[in-house]
C-alpha beads as a LAMMPS data file, in Angstrom:
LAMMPS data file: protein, C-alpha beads

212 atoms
211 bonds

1 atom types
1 bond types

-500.0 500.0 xlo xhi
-500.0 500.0 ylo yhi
-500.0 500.0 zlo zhi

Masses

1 110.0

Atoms # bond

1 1 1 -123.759 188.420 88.968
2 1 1 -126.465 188.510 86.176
3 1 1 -126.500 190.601 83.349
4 1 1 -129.272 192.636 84.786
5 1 1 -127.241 192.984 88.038
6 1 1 -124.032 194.102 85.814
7 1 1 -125.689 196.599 84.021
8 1 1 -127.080 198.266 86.942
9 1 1 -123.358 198.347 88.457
10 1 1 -121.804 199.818 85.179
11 1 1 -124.813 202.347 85.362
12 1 1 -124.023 203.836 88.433
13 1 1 -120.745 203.719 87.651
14 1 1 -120.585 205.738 84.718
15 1 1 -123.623 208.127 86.229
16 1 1 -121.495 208.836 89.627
17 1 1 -118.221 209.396 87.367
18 1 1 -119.540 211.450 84.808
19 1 1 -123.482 212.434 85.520
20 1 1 -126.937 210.816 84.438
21 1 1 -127.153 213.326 81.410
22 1 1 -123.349 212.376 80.303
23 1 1 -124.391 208.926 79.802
24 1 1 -126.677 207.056 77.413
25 1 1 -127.679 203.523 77.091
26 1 1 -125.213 202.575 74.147
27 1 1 -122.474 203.779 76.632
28 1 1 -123.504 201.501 78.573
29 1 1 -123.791 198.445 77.011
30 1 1 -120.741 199.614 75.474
31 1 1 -118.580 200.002 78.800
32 1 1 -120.011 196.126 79.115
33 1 1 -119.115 194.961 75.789
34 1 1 -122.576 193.812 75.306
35 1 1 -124.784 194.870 72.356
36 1 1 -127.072 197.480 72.804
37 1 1 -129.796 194.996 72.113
38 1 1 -128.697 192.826 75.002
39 1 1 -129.647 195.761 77.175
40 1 1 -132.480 196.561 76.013
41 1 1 -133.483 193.163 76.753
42 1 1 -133.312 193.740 80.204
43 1 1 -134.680 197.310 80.511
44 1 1 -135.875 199.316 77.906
45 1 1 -133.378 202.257 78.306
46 1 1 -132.464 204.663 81.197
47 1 1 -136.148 205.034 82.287
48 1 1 -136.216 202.010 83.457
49 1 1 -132.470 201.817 84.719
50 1 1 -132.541 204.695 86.627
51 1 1 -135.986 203.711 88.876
52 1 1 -133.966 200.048 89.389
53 1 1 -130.897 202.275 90.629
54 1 1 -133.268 204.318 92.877
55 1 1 -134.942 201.027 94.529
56 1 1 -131.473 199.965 95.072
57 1 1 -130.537 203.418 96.899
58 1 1 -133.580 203.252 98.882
59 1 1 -133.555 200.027 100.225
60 1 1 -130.108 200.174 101.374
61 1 1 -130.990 203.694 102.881
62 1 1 -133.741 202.209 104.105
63 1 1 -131.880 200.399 106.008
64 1 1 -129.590 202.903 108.030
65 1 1 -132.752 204.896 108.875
66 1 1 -133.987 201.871 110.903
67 1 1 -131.240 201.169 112.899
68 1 1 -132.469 202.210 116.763
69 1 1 -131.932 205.711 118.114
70 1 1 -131.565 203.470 121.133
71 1 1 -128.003 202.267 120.136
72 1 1 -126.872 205.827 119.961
73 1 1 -124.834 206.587 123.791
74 1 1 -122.760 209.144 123.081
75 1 1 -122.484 212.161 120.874
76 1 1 -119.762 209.568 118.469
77 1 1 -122.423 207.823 117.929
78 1 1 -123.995 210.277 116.392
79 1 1 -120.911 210.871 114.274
80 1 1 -120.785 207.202 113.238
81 1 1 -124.516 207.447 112.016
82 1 1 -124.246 210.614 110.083
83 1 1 -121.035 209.300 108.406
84 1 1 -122.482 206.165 107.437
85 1 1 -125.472 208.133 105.827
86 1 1 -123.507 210.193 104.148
87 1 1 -121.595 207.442 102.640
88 1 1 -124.610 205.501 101.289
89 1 1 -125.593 208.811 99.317
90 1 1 -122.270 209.555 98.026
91 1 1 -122.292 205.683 96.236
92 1 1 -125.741 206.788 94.619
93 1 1 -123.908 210.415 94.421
94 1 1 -125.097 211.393 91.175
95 1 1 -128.857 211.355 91.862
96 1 1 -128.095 214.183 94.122
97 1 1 -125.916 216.317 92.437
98 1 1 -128.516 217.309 90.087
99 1 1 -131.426 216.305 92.060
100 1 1 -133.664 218.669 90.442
101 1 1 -133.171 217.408 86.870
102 1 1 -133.442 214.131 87.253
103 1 1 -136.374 214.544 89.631
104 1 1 -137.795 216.747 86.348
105 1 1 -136.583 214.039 83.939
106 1 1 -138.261 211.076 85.881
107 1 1 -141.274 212.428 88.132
108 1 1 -142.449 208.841 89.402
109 1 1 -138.969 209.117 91.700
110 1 1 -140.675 212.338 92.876
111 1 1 -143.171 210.796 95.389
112 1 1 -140.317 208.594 96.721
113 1 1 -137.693 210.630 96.988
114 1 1 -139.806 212.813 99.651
115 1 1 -140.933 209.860 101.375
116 1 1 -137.088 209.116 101.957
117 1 1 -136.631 212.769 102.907
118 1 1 -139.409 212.234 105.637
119 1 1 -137.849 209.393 106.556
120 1 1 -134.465 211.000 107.426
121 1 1 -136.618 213.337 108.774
122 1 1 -137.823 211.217 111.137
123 1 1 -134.781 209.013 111.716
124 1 1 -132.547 212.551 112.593
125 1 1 -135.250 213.578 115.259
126 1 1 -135.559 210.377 117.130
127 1 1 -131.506 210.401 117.002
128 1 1 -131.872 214.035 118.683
129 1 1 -134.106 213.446 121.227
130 1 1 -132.148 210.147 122.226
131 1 1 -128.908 212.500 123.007
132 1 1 -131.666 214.740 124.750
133 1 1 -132.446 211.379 127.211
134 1 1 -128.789 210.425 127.440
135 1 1 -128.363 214.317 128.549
136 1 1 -125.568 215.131 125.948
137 1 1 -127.549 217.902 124.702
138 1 1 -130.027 220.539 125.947
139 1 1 -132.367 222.263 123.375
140 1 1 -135.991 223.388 123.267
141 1 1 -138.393 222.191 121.310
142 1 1 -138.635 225.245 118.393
143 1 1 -134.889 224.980 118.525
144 1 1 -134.761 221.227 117.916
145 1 1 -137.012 221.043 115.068
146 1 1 -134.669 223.823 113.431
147 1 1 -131.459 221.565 114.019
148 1 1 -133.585 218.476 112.262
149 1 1 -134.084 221.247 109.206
150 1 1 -130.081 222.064 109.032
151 1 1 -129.001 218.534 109.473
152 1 1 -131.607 217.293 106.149
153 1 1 -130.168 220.205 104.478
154 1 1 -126.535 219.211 104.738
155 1 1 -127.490 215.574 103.912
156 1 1 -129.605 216.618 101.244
157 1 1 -127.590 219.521 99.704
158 1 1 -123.833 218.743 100.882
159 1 1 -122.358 216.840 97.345
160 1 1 -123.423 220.055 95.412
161 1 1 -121.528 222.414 97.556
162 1 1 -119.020 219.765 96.877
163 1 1 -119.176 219.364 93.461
164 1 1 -119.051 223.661 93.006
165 1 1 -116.124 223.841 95.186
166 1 1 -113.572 221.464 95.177
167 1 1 -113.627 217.689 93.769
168 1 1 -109.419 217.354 94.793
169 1 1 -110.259 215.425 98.147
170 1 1 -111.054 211.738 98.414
171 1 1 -114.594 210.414 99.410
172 1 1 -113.742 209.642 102.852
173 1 1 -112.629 213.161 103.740
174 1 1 -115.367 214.961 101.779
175 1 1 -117.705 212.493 103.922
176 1 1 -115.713 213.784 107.232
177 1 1 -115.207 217.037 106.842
178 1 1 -119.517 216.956 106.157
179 1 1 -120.200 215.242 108.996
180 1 1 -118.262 217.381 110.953
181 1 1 -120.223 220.352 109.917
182 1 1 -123.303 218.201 110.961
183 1 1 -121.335 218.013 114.505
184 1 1 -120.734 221.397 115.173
185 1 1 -124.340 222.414 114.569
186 1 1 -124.786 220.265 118.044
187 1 1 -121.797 222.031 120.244
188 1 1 -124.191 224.578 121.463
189 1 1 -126.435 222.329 122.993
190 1 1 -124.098 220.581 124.688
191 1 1 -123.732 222.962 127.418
192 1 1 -120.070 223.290 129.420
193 1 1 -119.170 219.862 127.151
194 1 1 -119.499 221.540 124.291
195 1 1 -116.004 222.938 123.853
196 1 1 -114.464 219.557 125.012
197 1 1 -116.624 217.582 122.285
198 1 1 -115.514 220.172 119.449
199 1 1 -111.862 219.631 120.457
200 1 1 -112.700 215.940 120.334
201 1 1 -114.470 216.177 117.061
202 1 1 -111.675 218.520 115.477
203 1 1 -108.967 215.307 116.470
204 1 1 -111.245 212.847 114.998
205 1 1 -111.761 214.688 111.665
206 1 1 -107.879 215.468 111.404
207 1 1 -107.821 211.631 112.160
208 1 1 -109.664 210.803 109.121
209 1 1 -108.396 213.082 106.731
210 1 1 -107.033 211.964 104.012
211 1 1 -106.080 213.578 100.079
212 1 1 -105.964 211.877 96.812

Bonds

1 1 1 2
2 1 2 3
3 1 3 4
4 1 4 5
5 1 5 6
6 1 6 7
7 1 7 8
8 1 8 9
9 1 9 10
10 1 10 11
11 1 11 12
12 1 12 13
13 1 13 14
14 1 14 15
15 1 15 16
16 1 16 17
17 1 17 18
18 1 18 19
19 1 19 20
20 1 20 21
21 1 21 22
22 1 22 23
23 1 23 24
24 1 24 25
25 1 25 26
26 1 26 27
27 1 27 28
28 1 28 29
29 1 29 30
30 1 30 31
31 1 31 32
32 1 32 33
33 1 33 34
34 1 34 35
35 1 35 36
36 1 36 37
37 1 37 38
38 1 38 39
39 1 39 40
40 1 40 41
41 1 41 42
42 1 42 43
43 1 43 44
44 1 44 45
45 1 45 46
46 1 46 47
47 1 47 48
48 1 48 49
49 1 49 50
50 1 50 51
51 1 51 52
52 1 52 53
53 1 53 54
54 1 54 55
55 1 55 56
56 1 56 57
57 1 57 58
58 1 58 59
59 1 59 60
60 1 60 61
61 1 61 62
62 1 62 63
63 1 63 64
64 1 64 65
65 1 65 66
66 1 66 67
67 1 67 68
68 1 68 69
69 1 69 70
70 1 70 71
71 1 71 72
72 1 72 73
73 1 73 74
74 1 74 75
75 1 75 76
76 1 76 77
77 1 77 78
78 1 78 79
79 1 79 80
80 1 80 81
81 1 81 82
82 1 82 83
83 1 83 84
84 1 84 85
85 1 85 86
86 1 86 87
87 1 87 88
88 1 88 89
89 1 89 90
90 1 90 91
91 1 91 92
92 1 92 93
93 1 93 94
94 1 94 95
95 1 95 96
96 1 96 97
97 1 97 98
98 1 98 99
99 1 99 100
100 1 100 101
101 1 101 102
102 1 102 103
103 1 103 104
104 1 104 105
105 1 105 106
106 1 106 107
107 1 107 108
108 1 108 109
109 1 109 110
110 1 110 111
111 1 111 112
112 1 112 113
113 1 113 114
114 1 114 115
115 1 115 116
116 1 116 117
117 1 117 118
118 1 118 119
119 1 119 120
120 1 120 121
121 1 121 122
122 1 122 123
123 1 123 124
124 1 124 125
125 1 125 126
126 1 126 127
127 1 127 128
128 1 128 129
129 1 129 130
130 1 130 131
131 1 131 132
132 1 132 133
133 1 133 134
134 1 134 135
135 1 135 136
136 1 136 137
137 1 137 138
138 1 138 139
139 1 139 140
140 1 140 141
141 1 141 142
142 1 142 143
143 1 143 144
144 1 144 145
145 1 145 146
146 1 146 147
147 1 147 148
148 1 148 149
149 1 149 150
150 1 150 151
151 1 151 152
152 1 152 153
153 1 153 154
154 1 154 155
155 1 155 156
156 1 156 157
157 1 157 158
158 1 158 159
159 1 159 160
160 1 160 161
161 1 161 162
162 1 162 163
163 1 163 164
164 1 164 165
165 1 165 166
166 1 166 167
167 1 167 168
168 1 168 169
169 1 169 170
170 1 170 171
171 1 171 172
172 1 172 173
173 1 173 174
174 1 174 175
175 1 175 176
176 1 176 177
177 1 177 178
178 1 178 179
179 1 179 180
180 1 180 181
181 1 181 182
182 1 182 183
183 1 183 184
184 1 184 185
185 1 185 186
186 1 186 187
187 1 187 188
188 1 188 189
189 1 189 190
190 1 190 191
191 1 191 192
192 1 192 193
193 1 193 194
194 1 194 195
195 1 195 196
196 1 196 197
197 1 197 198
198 1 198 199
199 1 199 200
200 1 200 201
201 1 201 202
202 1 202 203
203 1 203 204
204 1 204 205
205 1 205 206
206 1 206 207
207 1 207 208
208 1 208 209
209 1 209 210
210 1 210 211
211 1 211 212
């Protein structure tokens, strides 16, 4: 890796562990054992750092929200998707759990940030109205723009709840247990399958539930 690649890493390292406002650019360069010079050689401070850090989010989110609605076939599918989304935003975790002051601290990641909101937007609604082809669920139109809305709100909004309530349980089943609320908020629409995918859907999170 290059020193500009290694002091991204530490970055969001230290950010994720202990928040963007807990860490300055001397802790940094000191958590490299590099002089705070050497940094500043390759960006001049944490305005600059944490725009890299958000082009690195947002490509790699980029990404995910590509991927074809068309490979979705079953309602797991849908499970696998919103886990793997979840995942990507809990290793850039600390831009979202204090989303509003760093969007106050560095506005030009304003205009971005809500074109990656539209994009999941987008991405959650073509994934919907697959499952609507495929026949797994059944929903209206008002309806279905309402799930789109409680979906983006859990991916948006579900590390702060997080954060506030408990930080004793590992990633993977913090990323779980999310995605199963994201689940759940489906089960109505899925008509007389609905109670059969829950059960299936309960298993699967106990599955991949794991502590510390």
């Amino acid at each position: 890796m290059k020193t500009k690649d290694h002091i991204l890493a530490a970055s969001l390292t230290l950010m994720n562990e202990e928040g963007e406002t807990s860490v300055s650019s001397v802790d940094i360069a000191n958590y490299l054992d590099i002089s705070p010079g050497n940094l500043y050689y390759h960006f001049k401070g944490k305005d600059e750092i944490i725009p890299a850090l958000f082009d690195l989010f947002e490509q790699e989110m980029q990404i995910i929200l590509r991927s074809s609605p068309q490979d979705l076939t079953s309602i797991e599918d849908q499970w696998i998707v919103s886990y793997i989304v979840l995942e990507e935003i809990w290793d850039f975790r600390f831009f979202y759990r204090n989303l509003d002051g760093i969007l106050s601290k560095y506005p030009i990641l304003i205009p971005r940030f809500k074109r990656l909101l539209m994009a999941k937007r987008r991405t959650i609604h073509e994934n919907i109205d697959q499952l609507v082809r495929l026949g797994v669920l059944r929903i209206e139109n008002l309806l279905k723009d309402n799930l789109v809305e409680q979906i983006l709100l859990i991916y948006t909004y579900w590390l702060n709840l997080r954060h506030l309530e408990d930080n004793s349980v590992s990633a993977k089943t913090a990323i779980h247990q999310s995605v199963f609320q994201i689940m759940t908020l489906c089960v109505p629409y899925m008509g007389k399958n609905g109670h059969a995918a829950l059960k299936g859907m309960k298993r699967l999170l106990h599955a991949n539930t794991v502590t510390k």
